[in-house]
KELUM-586318 format. One record per residue (C-alpha): x, y, z; chain; residue number from 1. Coordinates in Angstrom, 3 decimals. Last residue first. Layout:
residues N
((X; Y; Z); 'A'; NUM)
...
***
This chain:
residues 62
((6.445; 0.091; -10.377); 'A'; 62)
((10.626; 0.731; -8.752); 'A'; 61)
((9.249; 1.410; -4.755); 'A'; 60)
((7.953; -2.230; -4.736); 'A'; 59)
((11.382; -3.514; -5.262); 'A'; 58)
((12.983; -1.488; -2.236); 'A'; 57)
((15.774; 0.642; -2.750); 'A'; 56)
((14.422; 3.458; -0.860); 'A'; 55)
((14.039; 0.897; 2.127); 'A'; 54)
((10.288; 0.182; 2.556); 'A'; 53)
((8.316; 0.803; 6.078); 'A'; 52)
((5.886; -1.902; 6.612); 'A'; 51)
((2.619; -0.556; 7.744); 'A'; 50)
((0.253; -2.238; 10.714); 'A'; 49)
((0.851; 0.641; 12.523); 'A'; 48)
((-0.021; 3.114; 10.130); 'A'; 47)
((-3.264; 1.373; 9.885); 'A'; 46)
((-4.992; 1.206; 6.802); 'A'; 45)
((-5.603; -2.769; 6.999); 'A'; 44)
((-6.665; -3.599; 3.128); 'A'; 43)
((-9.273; -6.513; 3.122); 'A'; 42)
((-8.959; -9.142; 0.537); 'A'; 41)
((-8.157; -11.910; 3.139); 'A'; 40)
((-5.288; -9.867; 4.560); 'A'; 39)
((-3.833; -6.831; 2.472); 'A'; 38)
((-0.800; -5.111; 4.426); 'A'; 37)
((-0.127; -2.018; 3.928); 'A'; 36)
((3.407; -1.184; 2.231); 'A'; 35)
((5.177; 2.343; 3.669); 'A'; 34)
((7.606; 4.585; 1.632); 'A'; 33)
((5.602; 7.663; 2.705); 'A'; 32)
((5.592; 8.929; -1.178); 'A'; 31)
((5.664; 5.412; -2.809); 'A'; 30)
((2.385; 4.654; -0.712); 'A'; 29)
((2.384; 0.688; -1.568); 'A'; 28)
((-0.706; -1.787; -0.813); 'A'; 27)
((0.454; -5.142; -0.557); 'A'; 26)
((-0.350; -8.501; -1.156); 'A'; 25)
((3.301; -9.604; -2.172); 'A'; 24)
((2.579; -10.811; -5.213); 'A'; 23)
((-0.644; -8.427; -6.088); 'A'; 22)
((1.398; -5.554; -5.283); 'A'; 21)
((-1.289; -2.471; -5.183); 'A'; 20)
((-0.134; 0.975; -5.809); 'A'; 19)
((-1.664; 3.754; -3.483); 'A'; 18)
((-2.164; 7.520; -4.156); 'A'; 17)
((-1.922; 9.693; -1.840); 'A'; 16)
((-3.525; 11.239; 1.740); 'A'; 15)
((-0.273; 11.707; 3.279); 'A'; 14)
((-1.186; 9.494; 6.156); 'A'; 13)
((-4.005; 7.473; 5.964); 'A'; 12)
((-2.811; 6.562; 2.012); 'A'; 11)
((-5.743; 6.583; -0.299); 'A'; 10)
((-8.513; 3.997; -1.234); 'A'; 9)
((-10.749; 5.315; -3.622); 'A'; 8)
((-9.645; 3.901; -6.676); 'A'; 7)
((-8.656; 0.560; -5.351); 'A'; 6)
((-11.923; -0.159; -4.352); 'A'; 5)
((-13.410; 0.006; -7.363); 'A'; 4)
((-10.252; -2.437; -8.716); 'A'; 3)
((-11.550; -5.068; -6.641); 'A'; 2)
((-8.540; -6.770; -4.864); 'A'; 1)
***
């Protein structure tokens, strides 16, 4: 994911910071607890489309 891109991308629903997973091709709110999905280089920003994370989740600990 191009790093640019990164920067300015925010979480749709608190309006925070995101952390990108490259392994699991992710895009992580840690506040919200929610993963977006990245398919084919494009982020879906949909809070739909969002995984929820347990608090113990992996992706929570970067």
């Amino acid at each position: 994911m191009d790093t640019k891109l990164l920067d300015i991308l925010a979480c749709p629903v608190c309006k925070g910071p995101l952390q990108y997973s490259r392994a699991k091709q992710v895009l992580v709110c840690r506040a919200d607890r929610l993963a977006y999905p990245v398919r084919d280089d494009i982020p879906v920003m949909l809070e739909e489309e969002a995984q929820r994370l347990e608090p113990q989740d992996e992706l929570l600990k970067n």
